[in-house]
mmCIF file of the N, C-alpha and C atoms, coordinates in Angstrom:
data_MODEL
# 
_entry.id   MODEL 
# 
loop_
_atom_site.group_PDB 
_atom_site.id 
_atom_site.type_symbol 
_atom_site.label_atom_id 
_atom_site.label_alt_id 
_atom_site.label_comp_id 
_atom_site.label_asym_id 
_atom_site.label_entity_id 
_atom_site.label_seq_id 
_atom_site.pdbx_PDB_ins_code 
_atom_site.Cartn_x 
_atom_site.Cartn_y 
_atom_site.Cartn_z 
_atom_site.occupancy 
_atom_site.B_iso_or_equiv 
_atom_site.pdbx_formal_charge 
_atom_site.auth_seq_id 
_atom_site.auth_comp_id 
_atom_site.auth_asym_id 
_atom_site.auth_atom_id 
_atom_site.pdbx_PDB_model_num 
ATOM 1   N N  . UNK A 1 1  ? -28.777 -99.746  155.624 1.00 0.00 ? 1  UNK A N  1 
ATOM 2   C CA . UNK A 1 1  ? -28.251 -100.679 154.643 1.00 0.00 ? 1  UNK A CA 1 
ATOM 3   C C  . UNK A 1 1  ? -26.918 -100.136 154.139 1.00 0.00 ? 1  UNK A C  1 
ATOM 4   N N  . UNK A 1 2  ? -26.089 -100.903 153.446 1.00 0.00 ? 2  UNK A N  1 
ATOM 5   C CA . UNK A 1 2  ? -24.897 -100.369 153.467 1.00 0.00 ? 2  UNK A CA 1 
ATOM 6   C C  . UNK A 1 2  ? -24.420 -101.388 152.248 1.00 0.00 ? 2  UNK A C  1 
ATOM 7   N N  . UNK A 1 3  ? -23.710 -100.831 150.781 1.00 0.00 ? 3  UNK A N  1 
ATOM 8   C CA . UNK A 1 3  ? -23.134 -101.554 149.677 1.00 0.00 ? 3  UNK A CA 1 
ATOM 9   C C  . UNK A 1 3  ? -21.983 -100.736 149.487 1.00 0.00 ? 3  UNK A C  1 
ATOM 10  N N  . UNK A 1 4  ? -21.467 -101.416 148.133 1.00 0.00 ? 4  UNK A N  1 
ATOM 11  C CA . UNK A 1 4  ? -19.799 -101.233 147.917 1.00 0.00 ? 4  UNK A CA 1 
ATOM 12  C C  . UNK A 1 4  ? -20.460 -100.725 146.340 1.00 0.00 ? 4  UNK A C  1 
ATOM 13  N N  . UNK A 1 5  ? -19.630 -99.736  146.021 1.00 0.00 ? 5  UNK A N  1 
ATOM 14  C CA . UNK A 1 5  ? -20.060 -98.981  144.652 1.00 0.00 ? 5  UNK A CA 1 
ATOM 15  C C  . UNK A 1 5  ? -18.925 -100.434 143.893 1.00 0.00 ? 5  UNK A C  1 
ATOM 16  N N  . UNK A 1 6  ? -19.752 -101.083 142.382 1.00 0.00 ? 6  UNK A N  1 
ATOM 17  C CA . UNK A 1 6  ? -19.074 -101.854 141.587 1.00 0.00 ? 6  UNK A CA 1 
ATOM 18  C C  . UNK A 1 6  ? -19.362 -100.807 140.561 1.00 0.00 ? 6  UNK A C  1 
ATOM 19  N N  . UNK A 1 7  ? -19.326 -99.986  140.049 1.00 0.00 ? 7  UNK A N  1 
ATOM 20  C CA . UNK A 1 7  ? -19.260 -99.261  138.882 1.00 0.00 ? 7  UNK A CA 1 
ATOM 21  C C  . UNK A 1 7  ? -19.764 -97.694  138.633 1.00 0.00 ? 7  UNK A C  1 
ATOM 22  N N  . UNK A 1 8  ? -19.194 -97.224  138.301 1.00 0.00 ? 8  UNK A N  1 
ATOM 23  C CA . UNK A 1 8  ? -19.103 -95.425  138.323 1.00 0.00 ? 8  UNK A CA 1 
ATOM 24  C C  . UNK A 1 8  ? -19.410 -95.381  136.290 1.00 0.00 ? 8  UNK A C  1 
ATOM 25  N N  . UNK A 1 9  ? -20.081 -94.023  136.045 1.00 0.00 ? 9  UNK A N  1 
ATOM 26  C CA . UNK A 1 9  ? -19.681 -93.885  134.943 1.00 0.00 ? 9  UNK A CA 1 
ATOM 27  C C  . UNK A 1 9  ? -20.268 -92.536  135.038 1.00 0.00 ? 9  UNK A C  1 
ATOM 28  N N  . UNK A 1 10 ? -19.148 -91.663  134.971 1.00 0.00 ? 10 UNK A N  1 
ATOM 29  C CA . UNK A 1 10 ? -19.659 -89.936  135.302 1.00 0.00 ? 10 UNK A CA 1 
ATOM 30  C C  . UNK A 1 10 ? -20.599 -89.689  136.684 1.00 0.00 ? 10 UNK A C  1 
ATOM 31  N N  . UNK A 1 11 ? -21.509 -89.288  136.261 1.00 0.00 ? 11 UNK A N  1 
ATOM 32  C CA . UNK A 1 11 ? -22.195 -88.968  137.649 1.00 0.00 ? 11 UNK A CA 1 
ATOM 33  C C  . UNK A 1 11 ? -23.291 -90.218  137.987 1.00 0.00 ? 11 UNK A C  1 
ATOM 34  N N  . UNK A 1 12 ? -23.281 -90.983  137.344 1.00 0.00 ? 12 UNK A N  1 
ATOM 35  C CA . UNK A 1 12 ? -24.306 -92.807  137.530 1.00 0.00 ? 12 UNK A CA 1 
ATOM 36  C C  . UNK A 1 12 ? -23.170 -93.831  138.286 1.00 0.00 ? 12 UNK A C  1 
ATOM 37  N N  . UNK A 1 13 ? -23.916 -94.211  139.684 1.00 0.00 ? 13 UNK A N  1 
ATOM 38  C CA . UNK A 1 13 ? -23.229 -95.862  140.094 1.00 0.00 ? 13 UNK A CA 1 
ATOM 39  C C  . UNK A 1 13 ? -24.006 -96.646  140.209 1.00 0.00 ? 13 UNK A C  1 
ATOM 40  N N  . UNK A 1 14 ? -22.839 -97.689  140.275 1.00 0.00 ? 14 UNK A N  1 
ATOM 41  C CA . UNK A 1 14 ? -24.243 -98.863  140.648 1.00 0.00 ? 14 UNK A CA 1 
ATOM 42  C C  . UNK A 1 14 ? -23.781 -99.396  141.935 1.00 0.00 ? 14 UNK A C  1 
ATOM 43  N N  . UNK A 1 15 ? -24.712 -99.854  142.997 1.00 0.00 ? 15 UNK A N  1 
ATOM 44  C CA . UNK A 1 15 ? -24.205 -100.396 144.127 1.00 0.00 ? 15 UNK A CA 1 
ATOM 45  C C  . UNK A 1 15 ? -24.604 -101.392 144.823 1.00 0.00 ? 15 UNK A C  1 
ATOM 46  N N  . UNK A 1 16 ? -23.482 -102.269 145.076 1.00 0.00 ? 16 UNK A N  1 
ATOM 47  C CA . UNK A 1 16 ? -23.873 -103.922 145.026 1.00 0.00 ? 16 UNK A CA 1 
ATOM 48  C C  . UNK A 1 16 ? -24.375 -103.893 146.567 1.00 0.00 ? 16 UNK A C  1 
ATOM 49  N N  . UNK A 1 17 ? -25.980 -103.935 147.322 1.00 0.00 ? 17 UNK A N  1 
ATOM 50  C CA . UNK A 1 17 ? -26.081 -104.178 148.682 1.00 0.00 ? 17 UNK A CA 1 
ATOM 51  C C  . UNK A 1 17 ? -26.915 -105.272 149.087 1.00 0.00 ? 17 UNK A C  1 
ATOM 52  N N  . UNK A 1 18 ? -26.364 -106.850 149.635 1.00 0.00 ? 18 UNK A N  1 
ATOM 53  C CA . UNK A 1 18 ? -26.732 -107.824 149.374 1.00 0.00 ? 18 UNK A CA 1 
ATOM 54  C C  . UNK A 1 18 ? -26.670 -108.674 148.101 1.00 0.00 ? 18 UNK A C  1 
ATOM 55  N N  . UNK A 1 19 ? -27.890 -109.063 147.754 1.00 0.00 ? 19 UNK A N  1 
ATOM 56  C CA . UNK A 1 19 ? -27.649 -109.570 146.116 1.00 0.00 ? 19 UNK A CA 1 
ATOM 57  C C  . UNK A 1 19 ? -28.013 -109.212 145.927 1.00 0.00 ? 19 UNK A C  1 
ATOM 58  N N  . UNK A 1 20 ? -28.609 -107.815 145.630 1.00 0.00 ? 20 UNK A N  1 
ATOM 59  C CA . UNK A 1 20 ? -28.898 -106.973 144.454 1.00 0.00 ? 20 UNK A CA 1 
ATOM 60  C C  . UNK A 1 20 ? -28.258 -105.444 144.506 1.00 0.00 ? 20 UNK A C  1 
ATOM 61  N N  . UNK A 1 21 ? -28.795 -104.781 143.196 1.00 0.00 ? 21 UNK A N  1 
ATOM 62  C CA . UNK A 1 21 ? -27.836 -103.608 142.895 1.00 0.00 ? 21 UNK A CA 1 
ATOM 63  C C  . UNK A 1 21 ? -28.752 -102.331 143.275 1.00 0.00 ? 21 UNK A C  1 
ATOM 64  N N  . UNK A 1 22 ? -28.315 -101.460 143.817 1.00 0.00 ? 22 UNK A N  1 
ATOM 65  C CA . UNK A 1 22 ? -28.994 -100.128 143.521 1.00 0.00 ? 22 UNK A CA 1 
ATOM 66  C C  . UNK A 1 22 ? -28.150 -99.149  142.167 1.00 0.00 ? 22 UNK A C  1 
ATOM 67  N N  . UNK A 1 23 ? -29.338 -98.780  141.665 1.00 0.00 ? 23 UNK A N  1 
ATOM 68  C CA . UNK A 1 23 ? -28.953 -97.605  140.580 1.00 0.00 ? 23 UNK A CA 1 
ATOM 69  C C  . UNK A 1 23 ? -28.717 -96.358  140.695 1.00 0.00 ? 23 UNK A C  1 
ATOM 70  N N  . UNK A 1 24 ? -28.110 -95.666  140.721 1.00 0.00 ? 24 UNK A N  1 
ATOM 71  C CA . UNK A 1 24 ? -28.373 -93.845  141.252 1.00 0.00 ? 24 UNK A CA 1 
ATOM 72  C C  . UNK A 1 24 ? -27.346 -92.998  140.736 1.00 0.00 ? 24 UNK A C  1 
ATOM 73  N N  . UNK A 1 25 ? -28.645 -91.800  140.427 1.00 0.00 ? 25 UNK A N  1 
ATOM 74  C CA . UNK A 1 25 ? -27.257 -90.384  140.347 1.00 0.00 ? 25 UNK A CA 1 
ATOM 75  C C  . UNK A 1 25 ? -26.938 -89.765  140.647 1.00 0.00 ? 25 UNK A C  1 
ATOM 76  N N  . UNK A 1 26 ? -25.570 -89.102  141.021 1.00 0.00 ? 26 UNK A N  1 
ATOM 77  C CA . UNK A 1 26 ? -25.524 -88.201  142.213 1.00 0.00 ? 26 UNK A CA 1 
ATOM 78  C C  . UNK A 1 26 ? -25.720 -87.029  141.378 1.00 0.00 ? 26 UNK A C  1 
ATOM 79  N N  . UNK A 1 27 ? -26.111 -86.264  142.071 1.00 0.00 ? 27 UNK A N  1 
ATOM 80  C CA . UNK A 1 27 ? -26.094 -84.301  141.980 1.00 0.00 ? 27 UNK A CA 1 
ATOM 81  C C  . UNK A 1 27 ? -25.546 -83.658  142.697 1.00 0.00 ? 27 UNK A C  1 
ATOM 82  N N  . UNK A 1 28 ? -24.791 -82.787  141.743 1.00 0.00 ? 28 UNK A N  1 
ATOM 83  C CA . UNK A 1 28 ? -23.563 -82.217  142.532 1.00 0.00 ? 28 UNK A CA 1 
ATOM 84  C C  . UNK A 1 28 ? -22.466 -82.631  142.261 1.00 0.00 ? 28 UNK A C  1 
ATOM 85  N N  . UNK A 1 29 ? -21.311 -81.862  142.873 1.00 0.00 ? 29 UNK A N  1 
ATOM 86  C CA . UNK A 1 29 ? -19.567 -82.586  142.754 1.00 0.00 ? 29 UNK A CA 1 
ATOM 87  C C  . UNK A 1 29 ? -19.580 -83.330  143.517 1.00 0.00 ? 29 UNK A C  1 
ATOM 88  N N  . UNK A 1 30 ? -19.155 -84.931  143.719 1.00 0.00 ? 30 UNK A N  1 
ATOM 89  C CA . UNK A 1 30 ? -18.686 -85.587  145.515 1.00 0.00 ? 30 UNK A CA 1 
ATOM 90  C C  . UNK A 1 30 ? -18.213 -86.778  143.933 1.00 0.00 ? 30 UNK A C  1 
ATOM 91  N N  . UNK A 1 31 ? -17.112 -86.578  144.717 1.00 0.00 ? 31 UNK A N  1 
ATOM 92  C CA . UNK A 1 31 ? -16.338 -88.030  143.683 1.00 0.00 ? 31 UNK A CA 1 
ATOM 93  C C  . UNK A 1 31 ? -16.616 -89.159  144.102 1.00 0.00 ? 31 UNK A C  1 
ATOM 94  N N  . UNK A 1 32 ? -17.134 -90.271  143.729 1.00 0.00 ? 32 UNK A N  1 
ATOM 95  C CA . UNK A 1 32 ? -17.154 -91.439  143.955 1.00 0.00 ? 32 UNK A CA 1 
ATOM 96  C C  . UNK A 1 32 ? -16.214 -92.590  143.247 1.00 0.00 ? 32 UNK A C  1 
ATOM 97  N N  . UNK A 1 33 ? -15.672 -93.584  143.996 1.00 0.00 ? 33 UNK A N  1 
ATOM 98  C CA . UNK A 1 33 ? -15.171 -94.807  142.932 1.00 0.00 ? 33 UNK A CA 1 
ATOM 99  C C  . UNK A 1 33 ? -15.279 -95.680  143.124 1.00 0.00 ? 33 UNK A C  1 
ATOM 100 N N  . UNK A 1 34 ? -15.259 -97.020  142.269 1.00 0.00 ? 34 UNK A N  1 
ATOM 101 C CA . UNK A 1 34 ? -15.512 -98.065  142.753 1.00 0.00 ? 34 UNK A CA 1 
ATOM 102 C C  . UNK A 1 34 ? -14.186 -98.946  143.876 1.00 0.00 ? 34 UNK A C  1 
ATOM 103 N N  . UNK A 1 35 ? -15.360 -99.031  144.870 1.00 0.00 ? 35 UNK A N  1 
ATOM 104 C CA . UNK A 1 35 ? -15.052 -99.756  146.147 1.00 0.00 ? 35 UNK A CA 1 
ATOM 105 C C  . UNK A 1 35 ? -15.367 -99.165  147.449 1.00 0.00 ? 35 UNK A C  1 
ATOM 106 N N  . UNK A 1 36 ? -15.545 -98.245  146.939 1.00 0.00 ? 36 UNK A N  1 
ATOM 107 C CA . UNK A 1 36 ? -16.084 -96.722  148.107 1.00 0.00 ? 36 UNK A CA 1 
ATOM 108 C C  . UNK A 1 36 ? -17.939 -97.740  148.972 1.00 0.00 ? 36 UNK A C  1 
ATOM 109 N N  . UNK A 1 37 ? -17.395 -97.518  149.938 1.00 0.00 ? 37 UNK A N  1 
ATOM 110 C CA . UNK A 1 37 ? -19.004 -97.971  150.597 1.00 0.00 ? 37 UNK A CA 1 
ATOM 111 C C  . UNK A 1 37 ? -19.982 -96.800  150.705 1.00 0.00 ? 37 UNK A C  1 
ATOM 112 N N  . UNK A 1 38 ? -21.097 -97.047  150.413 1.00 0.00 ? 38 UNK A N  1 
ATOM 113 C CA . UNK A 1 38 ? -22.285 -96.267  150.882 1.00 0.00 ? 38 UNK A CA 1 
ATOM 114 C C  . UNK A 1 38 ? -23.568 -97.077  151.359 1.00 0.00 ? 38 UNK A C  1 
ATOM 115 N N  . UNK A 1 39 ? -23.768 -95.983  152.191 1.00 0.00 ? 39 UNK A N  1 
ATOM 116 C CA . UNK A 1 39 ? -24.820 -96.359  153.422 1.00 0.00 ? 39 UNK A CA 1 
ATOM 117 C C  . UNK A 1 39 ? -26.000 -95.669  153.185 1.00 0.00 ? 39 UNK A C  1 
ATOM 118 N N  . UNK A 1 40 ? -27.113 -95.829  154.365 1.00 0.00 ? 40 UNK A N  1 
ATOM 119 C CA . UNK A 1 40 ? -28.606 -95.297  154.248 1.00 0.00 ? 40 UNK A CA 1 
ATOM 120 C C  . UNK A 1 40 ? -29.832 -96.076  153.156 1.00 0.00 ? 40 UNK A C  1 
ATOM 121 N N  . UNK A 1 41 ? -30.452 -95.358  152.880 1.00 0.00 ? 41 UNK A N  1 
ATOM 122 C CA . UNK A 1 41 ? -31.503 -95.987  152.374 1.00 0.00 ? 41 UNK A CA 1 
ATOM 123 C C  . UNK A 1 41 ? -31.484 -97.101  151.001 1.00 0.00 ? 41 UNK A C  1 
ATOM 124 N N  . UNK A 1 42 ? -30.690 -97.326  150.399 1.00 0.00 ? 42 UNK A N  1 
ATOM 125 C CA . UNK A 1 42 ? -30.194 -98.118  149.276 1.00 0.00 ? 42 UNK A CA 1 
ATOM 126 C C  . UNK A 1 42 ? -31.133 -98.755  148.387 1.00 0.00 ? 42 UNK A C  1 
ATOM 127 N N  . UNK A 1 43 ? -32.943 -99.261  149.366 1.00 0.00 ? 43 UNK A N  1 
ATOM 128 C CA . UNK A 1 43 ? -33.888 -99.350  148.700 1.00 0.00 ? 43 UNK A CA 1 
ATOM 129 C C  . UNK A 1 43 ? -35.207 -99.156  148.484 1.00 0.00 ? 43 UNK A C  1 
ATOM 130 N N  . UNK A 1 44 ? -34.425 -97.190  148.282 1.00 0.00 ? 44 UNK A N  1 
ATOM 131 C CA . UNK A 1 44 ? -35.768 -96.470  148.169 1.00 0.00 ? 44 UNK A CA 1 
ATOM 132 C C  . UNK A 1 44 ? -35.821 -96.294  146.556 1.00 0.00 ? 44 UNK A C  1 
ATOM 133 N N  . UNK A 1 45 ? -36.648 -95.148  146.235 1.00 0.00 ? 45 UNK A N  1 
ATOM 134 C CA . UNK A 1 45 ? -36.519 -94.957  144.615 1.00 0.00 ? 45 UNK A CA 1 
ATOM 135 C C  . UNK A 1 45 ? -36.980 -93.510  145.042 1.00 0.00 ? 45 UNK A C  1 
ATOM 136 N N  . UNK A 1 46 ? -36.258 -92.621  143.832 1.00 0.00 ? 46 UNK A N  1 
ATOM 137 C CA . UNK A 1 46 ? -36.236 -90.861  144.194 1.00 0.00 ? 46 UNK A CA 1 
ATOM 138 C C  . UNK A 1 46 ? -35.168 -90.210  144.721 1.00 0.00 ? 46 UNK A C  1 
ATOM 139 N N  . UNK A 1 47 ? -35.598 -88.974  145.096 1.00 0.00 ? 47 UNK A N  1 
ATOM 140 C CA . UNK A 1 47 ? -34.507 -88.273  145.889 1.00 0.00 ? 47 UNK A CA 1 
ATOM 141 C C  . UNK A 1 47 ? -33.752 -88.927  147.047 1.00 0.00 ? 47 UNK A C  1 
ATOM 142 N N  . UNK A 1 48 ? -32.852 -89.340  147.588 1.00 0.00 ? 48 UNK A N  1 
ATOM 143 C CA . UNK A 1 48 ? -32.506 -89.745  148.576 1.00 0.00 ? 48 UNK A CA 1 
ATOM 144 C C  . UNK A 1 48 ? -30.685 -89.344  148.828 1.00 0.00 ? 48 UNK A C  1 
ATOM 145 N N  . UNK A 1 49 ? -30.664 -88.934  150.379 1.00 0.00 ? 49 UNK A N  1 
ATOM 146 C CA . UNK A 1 49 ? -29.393 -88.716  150.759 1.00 0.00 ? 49 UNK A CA 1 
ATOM 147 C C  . UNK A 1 49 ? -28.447 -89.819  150.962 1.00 0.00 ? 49 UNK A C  1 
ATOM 148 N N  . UNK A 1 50 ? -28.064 -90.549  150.321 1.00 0.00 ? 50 UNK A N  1 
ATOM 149 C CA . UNK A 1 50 ? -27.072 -91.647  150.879 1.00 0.00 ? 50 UNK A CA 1 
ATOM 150 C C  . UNK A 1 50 ? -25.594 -90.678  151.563 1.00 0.00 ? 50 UNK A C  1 
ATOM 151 N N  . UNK A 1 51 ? -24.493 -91.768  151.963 1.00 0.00 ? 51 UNK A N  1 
ATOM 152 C CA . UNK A 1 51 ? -23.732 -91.530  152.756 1.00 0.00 ? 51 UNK A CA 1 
ATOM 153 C C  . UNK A 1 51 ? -22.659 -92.466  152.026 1.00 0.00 ? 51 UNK A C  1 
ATOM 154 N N  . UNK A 1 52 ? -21.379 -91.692  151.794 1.00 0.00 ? 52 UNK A N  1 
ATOM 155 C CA . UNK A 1 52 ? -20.350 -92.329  151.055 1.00 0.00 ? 52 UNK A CA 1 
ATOM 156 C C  . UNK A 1 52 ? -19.434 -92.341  152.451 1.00 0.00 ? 52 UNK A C  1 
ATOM 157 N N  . UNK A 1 53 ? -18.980 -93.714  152.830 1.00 0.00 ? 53 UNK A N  1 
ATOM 158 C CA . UNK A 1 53 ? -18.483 -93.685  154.339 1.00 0.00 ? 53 UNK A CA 1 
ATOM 159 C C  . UNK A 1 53 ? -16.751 -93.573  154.028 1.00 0.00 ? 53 UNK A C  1 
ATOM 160 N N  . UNK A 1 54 ? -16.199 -94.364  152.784 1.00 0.00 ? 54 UNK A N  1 
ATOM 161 C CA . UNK A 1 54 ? -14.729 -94.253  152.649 1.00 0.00 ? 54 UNK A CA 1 
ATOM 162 C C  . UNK A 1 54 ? -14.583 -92.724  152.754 1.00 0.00 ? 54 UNK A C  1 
ATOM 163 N N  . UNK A 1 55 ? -15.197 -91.974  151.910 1.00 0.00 ? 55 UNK A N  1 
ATOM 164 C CA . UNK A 1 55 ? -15.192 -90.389  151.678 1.00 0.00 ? 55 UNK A CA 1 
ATOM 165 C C  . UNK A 1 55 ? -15.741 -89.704  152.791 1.00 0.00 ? 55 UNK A C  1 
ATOM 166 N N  . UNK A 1 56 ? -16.410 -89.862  153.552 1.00 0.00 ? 56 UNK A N  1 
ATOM 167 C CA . UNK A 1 56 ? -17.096 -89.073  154.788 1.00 0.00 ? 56 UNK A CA 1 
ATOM 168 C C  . UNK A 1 56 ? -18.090 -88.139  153.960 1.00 0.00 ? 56 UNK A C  1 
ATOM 169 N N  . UNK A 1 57 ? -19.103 -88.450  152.884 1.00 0.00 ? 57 UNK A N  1 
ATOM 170 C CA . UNK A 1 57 ? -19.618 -87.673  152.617 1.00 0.00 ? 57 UNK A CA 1 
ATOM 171 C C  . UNK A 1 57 ? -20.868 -87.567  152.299 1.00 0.00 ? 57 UNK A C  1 
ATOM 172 N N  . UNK A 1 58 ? -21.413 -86.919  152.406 1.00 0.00 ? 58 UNK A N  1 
ATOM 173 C CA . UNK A 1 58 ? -23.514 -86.863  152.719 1.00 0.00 ? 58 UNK A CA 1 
ATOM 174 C C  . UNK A 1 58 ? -23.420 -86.732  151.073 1.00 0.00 ? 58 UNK A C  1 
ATOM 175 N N  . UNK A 1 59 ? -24.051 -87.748  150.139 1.00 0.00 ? 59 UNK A N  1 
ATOM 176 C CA . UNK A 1 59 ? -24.215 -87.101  148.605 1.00 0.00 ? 59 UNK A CA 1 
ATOM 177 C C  . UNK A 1 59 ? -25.769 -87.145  148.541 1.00 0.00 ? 59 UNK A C  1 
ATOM 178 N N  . UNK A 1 60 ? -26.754 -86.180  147.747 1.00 0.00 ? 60 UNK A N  1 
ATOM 179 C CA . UNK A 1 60 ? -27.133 -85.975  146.963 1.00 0.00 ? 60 UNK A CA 1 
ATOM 180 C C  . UNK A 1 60 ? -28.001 -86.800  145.984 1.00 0.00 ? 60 UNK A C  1 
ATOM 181 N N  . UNK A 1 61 ? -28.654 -87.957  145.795 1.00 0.00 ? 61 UNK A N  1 
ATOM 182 C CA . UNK A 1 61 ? -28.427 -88.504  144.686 1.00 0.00 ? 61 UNK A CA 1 
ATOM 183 C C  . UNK A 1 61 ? -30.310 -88.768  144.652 1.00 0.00 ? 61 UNK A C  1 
ATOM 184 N N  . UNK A 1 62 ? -30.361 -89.100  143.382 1.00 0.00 ? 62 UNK A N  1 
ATOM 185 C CA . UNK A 1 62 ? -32.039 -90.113  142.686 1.00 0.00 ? 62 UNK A CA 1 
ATOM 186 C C  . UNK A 1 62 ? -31.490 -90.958  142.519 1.00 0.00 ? 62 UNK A C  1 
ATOM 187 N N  . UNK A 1 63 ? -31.951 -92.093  143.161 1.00 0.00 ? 63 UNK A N  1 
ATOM 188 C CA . UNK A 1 63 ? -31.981 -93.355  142.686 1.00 0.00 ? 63 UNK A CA 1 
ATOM 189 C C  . UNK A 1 63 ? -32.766 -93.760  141.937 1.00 0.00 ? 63 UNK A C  1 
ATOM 190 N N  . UNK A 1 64 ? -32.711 -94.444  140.934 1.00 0.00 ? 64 UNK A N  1 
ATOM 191 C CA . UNK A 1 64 ? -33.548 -94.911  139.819 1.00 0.00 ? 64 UNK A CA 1 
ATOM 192 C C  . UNK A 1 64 ? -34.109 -96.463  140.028 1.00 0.00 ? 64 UNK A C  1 
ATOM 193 N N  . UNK A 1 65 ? -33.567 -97.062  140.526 1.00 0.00 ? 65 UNK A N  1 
ATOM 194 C CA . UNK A 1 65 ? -33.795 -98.643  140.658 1.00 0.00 ? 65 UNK A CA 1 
ATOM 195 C C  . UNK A 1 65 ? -33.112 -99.070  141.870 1.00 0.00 ? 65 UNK A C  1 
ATOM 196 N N  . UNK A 1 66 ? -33.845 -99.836  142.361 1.00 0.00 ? 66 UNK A N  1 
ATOM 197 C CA . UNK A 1 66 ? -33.066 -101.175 143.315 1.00 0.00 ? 66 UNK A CA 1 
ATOM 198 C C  . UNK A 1 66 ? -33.829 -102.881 143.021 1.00 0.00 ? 66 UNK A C  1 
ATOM 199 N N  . UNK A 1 67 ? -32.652 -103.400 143.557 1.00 0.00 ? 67 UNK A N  1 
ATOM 200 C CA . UNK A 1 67 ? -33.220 -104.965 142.950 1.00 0.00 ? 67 UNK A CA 1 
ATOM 201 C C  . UNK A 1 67 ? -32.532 -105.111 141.648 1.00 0.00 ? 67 UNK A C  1 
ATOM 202 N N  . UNK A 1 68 ? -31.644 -104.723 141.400 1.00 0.00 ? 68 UNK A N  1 
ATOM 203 C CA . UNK A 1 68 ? -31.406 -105.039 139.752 1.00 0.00 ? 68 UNK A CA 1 
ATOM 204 C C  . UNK A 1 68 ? -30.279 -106.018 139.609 1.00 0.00 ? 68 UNK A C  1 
ATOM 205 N N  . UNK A 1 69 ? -30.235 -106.455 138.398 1.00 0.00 ? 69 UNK A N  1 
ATOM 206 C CA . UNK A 1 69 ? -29.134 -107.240 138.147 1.00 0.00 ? 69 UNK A CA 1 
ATOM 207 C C  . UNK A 1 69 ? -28.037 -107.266 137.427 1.00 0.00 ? 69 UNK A C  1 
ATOM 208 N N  . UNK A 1 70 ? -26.966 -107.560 137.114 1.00 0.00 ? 70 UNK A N  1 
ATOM 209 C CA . UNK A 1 70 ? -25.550 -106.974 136.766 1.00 0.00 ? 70 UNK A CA 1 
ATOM 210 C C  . UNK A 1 70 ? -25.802 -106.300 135.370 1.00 0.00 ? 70 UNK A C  1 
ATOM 211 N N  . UNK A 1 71 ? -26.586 -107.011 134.560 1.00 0.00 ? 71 UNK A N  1 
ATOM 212 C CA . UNK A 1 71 ? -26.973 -106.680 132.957 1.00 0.00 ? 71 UNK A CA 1 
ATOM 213 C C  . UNK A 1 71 ? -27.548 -105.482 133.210 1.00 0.00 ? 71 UNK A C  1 
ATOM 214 N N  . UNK A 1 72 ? -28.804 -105.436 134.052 1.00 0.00 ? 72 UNK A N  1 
ATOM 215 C CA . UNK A 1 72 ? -29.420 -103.864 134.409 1.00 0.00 ? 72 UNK A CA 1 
ATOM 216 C C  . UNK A 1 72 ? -28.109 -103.102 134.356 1.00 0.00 ? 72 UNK A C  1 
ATOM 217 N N  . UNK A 1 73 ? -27.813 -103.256 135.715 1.00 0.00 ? 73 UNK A N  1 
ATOM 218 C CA . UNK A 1 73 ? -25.995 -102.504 135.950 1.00 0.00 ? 73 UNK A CA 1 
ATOM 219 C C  . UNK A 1 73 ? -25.380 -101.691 134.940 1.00 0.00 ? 73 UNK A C  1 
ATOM 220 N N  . UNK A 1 74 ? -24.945 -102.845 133.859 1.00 0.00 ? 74 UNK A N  1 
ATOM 221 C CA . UNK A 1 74 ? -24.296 -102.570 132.945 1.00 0.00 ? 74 UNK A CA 1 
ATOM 222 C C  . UNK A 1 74 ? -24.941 -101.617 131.914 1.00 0.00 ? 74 UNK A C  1 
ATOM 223 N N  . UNK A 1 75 ? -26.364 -102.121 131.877 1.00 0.00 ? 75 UNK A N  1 
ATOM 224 C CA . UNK A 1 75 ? -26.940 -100.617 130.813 1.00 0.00 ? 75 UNK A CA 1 
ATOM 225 C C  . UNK A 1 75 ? -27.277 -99.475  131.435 1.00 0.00 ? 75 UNK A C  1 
ATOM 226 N N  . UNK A 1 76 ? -27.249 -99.396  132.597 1.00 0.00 ? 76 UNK A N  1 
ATOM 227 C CA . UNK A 1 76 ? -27.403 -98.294  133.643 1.00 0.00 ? 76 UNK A CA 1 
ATOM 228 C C  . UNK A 1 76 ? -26.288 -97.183  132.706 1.00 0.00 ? 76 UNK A C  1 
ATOM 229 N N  . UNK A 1 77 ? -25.267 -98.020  133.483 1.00 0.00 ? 77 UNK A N  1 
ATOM 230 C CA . UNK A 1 77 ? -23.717 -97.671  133.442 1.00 0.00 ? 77 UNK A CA 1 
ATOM 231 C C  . UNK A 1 77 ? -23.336 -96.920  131.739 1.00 0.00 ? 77 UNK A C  1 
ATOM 232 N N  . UNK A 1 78 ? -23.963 -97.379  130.400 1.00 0.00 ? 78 UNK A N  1 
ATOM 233 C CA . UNK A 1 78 ? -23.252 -97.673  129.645 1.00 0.00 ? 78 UNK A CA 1 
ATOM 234 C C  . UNK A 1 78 ? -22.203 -98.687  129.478 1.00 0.00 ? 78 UNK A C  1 
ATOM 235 N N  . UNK A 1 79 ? -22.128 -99.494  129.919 1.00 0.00 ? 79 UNK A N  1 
ATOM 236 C CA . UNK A 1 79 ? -21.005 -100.494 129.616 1.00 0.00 ? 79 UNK A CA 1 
ATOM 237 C C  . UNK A 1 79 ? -21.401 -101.304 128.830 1.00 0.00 ? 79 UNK A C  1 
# 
């Protein structure tokens, strides 16, 4: 599976794959921003390695949610 990061806020994105969002945080340094694609599992929940493809880079991350919707998003995010 494969989405486009719509929102960063420190080490939390959210990522739009299909019509819905995945939630997740990365661990570790790997910069992310919005528009950056990432790939791999997008709707698991837990530890999981996604793949930031603009960046070439294996991150790290828990995902917290998939299926969510922009409002989720946004309180994810803080926004």
């Amino acid at each position: 599976m494969q989405g486009t990061v719509i929102g960063v806020n420190g080490d939390r994105c959210a990522v739009t794959a299909g019509k819905s969002i995945t939630l997740f945080r990365i661990e570790g340094a790997h910069a992310t921003e919005v528009g950056d694609i990432i790939s791999e599992n997008l709707d698991a929940l837990g530890q999981e390695r996604l793949f930031n493809e603009t960046r070439q880079q294996r991150l790290k991350t828990f995902i917290a949610r998939w299926g969510c919707s922009r409002a989720m998003a946004d309180t994810y995010l803080g926004q």
